[in-house]
N, C-alpha and C positions, 0 to 999 in steps of 0.2 A: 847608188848614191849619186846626188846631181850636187852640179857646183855653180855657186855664181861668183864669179871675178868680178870686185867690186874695181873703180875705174881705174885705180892706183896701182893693182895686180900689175905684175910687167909680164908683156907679151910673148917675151921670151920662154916664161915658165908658164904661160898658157901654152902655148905649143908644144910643148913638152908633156905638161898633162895631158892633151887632145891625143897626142901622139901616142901616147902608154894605154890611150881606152875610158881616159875619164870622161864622163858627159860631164860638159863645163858650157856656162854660159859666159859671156863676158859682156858689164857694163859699157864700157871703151867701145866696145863694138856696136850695141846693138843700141844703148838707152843712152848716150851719154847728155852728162850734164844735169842726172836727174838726183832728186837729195837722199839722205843717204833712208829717210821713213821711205818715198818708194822704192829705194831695193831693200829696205825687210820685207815689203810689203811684197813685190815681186818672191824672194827666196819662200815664204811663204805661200802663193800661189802656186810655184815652180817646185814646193818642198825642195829646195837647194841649201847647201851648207855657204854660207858667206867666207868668200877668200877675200882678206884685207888688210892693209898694213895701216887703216884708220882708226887712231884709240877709239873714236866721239863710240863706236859702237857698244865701248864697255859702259858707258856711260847711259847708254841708249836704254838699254836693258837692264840696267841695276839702276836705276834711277829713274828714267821717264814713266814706267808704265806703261808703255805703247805696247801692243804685240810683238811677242818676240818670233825672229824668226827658225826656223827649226835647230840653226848652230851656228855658230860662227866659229871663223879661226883666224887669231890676229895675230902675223908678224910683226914681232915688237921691234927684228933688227933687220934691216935688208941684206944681208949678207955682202959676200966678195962682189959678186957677178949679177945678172937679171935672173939666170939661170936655179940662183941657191934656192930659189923660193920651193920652185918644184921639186928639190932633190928632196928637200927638208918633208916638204908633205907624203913623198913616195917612200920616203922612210919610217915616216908616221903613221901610216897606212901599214905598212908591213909588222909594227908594232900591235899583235892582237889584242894587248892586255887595255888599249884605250879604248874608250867609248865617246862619240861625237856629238849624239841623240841629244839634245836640249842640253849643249854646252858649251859653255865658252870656252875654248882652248887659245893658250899665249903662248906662242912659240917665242923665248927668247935664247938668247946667245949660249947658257948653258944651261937648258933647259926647257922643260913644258910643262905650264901650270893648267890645270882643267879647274872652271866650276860651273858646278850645274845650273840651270834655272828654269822655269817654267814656263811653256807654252800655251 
């Protein structure tokens, strides 16, 4: 599974996933500046799961009609620290009963809401 860090990701908890074995791409790094249809557009090329703390994406995909891209995951709350982002998804991960595959996952404060949609 590949990831992309959309610009807003904090680096803190990229490095932390980098560190644990995730292939992770990061906007901030590599693309910055660009809107958020080219990084669907990218996660799509890249089949990458979108890490991001940007609602516009639920919006993007339940609404616009653009291609979606393989999954996204949106933290609704930034947590304590830069760090929480990554503990939150290393724990999500370890949870086998979710599935990611063409869904929009909302990590918030006490809780994860999944819906699926179409690719």
């Amino acid at each position: 599974m590949r990831f992309l860090a959309n610009e807003n990701f904090p680096f803190p908890s990229i490095e932390i996933l980098r560190n644990k074995g995730f292939e992770l791409s990061s906007i901030s790094e590599s693309y910055p500046g660009i809107s958020d249809a080219e990084v669907i557009s990218l996660a799509k090329k890249t089949i990458s799961i979108i890490l991001t703390f940007d609602k516009d994406y639920g919006e993007i995909i339940f609404k616009s009609g653009i291609d979606n891209p393989p999954a996204v995951i949106f933290f609704r709350f930034k947590g304590n620290y830069p760090e929480s982002a990554a503990e939150i998804l290393i724990s999500l991960f370890d949870n086998k009963t979710l599935s990611f595959e063409n869904t929009f996952t909302v990590i918030e404060f006490d809780g994860v809401r999944q819906k699926k949609y179409e690719v």
